[in-house]
Backbone as JSON Lines, residues from 0, in Angstrom:
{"i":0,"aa":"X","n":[-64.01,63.15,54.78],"ca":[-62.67,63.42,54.26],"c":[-61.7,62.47,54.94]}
{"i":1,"aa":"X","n":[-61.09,61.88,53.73],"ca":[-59.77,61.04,54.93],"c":[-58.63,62.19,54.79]}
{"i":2,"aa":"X","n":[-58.1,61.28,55.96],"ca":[-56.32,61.88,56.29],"c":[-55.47,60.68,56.22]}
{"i":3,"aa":"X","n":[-54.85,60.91,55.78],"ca":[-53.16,60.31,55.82],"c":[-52.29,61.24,56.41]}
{"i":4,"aa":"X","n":[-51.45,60.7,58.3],"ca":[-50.2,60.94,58.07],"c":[-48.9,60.77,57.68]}
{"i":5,"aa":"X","n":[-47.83,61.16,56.98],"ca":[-46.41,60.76,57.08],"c":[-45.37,61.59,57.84]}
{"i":6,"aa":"X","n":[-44.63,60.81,57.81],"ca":[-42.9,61.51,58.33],"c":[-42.07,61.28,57.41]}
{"i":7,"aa":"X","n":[-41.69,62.3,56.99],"ca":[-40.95,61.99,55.62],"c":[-39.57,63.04,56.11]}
{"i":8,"aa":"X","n":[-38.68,62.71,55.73],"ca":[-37.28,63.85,56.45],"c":[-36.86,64.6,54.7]}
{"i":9,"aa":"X","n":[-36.51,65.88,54.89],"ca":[-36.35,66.52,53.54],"c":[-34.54,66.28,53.03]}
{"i":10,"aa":"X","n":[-34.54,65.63,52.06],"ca":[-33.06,65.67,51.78],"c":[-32.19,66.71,51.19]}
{"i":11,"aa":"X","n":[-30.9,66.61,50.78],"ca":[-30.35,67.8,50.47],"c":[-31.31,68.47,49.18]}
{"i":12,"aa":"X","n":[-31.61,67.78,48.22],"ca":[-31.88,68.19,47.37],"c":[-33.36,68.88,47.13]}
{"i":13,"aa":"X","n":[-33.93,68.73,48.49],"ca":[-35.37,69.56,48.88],"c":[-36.49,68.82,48.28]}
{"i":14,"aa":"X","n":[-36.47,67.33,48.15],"ca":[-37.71,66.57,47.17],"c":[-37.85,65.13,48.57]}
{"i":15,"aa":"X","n":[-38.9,65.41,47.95],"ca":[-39.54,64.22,49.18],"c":[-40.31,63.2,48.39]}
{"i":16,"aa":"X","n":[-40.76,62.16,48.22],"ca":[-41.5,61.09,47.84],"c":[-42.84,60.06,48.34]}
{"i":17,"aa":"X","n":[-43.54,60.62,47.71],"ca":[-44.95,60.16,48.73],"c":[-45.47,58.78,47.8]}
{"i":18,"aa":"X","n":[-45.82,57.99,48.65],"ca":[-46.47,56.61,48.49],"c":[-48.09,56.65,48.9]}
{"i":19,"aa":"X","n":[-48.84,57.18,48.12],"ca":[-50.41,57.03,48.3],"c":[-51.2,56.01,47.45]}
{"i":20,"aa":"X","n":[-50.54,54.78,47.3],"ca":[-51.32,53.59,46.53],"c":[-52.03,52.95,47.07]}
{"i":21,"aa":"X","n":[-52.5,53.55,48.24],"ca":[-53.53,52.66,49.46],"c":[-54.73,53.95,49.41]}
{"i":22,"aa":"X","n":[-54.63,54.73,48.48],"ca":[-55.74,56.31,48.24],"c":[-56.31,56.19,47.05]}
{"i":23,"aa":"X","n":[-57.67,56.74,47.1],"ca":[-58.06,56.49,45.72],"c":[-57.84,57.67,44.19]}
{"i":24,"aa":"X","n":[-58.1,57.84,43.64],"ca":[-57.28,58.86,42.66],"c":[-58.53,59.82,42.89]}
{"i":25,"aa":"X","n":[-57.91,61.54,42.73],"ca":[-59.28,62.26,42.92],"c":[-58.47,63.84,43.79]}
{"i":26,"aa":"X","n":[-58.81,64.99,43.88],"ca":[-57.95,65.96,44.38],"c":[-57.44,66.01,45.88]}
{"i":27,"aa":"X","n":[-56.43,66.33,45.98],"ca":[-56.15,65.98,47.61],"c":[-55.44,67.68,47.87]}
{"i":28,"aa":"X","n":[-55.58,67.8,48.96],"ca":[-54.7,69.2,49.46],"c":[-53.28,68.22,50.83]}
{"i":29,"aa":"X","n":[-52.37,69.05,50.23],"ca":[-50.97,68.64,50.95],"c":[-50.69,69.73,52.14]}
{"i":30,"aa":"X","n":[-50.17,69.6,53.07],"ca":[-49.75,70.69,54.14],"c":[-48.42,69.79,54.73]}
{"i":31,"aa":"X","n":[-47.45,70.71,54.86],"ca":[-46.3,70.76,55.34],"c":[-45.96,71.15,56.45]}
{"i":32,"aa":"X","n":[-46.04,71.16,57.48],"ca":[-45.44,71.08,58.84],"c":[-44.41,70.75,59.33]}
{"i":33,"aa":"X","n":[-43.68,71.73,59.55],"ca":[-42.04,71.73,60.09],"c":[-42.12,72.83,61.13]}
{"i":34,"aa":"X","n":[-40.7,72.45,62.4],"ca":[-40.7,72.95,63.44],"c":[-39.74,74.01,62.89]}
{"i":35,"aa":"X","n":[-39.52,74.74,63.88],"ca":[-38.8,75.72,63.71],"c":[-37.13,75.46,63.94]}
{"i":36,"aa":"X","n":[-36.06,75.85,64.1],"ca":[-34.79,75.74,64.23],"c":[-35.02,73.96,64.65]}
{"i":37,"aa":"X","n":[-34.2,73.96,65.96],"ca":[-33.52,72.57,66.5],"c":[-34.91,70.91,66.96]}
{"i":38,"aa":"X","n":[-34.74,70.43,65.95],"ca":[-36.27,69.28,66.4],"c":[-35.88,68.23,67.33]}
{"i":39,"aa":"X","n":[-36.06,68.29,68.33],"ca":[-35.4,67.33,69.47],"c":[-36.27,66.11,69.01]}
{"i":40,"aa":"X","n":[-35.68,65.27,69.68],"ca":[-36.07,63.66,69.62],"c":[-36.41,63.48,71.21]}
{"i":41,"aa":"X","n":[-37.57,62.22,70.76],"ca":[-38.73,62.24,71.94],"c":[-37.38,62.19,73.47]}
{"i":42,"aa":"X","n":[-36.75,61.06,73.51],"ca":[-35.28,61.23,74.05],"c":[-34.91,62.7,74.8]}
{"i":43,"aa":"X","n":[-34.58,63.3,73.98],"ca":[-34.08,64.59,74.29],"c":[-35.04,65.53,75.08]}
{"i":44,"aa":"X","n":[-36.2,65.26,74.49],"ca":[-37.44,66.35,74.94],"c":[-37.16,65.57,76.61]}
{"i":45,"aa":"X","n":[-37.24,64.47,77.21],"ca":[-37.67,64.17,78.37],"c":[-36.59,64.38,79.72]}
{"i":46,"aa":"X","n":[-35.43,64.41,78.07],"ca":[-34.06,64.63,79.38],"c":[-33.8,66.35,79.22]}
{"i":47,"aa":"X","n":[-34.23,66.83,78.69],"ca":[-34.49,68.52,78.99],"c":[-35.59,68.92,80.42]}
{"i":48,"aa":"X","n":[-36.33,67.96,80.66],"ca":[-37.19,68.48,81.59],"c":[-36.73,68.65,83.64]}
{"i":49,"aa":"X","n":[-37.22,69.91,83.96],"ca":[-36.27,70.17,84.77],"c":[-36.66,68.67,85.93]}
{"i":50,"aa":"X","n":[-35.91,68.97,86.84],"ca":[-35.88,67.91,87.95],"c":[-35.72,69.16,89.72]}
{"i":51,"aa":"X","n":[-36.39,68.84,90.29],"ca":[-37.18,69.12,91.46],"c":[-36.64,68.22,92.88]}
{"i":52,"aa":"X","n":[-35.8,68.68,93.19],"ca":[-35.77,68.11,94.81],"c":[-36.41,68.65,96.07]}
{"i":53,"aa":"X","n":[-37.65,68.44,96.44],"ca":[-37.95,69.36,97.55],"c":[-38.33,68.8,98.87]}
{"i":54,"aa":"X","n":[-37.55,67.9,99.1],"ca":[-37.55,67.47,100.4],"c":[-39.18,66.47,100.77]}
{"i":55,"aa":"X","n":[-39.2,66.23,102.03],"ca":[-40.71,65.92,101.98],"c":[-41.55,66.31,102.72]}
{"i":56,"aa":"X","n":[-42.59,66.15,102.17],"ca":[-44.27,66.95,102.4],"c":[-44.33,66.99,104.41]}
{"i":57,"aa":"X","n":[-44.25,67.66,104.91],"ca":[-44.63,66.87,106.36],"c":[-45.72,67.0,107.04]}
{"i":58,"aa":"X","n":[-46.45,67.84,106.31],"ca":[-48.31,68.26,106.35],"c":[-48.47,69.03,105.52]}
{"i":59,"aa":"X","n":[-49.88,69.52,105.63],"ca":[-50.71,70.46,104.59],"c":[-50.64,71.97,105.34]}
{"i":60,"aa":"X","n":[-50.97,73.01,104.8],"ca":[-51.78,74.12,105.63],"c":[-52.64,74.82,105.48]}
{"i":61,"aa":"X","n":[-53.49,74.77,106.12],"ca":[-55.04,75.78,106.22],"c":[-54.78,76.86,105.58]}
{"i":62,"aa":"X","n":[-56.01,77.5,104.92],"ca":[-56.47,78.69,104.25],"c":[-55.88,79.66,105.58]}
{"i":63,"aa":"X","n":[-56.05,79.75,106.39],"ca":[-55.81,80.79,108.02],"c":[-54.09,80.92,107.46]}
{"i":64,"aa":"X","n":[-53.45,79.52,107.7],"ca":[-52.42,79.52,107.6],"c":[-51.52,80.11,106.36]}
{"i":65,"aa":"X","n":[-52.2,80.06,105.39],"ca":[-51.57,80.49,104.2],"c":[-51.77,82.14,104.39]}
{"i":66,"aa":"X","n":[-53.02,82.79,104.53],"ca":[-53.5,84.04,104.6],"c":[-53.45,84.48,105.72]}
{"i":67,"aa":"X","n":[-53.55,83.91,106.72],"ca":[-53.32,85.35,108.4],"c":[-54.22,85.37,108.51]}
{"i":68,"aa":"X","n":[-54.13,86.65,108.45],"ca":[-55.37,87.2,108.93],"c":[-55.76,88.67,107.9]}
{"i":69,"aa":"X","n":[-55.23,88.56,106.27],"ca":[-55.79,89.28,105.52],"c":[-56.97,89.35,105.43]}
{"i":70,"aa":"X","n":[-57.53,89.63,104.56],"ca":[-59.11,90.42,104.47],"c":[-59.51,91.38,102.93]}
């Protein structure tokens, strides 16, 4: 089975236009995939991500050290 993807943006009038003259003629199934509410741009997605100051590392600590002396 082939696949073709596109990105096609929906206009006011709710019709979209597909170019498959590189496909051969014969039944195809279509699926539509859209996000939900607000679709960020790759941009946006990276400047949403949080940011972390935590000083620096100045060693590790042992299993003892993390746990005590639980059991």
């Amino acid at each position: 089975m082939l696949a073709k993807k596109l990105r096609k943006v929906i206009g006011k009038d709710k019709k979209i236009i597909l170019d498959l003259s590189d496909m051969g003629q014969g039944e195809v199934e279509v699926i539509i995939l859209q996000e939900e509410g607000h679709v960020a741009c790759s941009a946006e997605r990276v400047t949403d991500l949080p940011r972390h100051r935590l000083g620096k590392i100045s060693g590790t600590l042992g299993r003892e050290e993390i746990y005590g002396d639980a059991r």
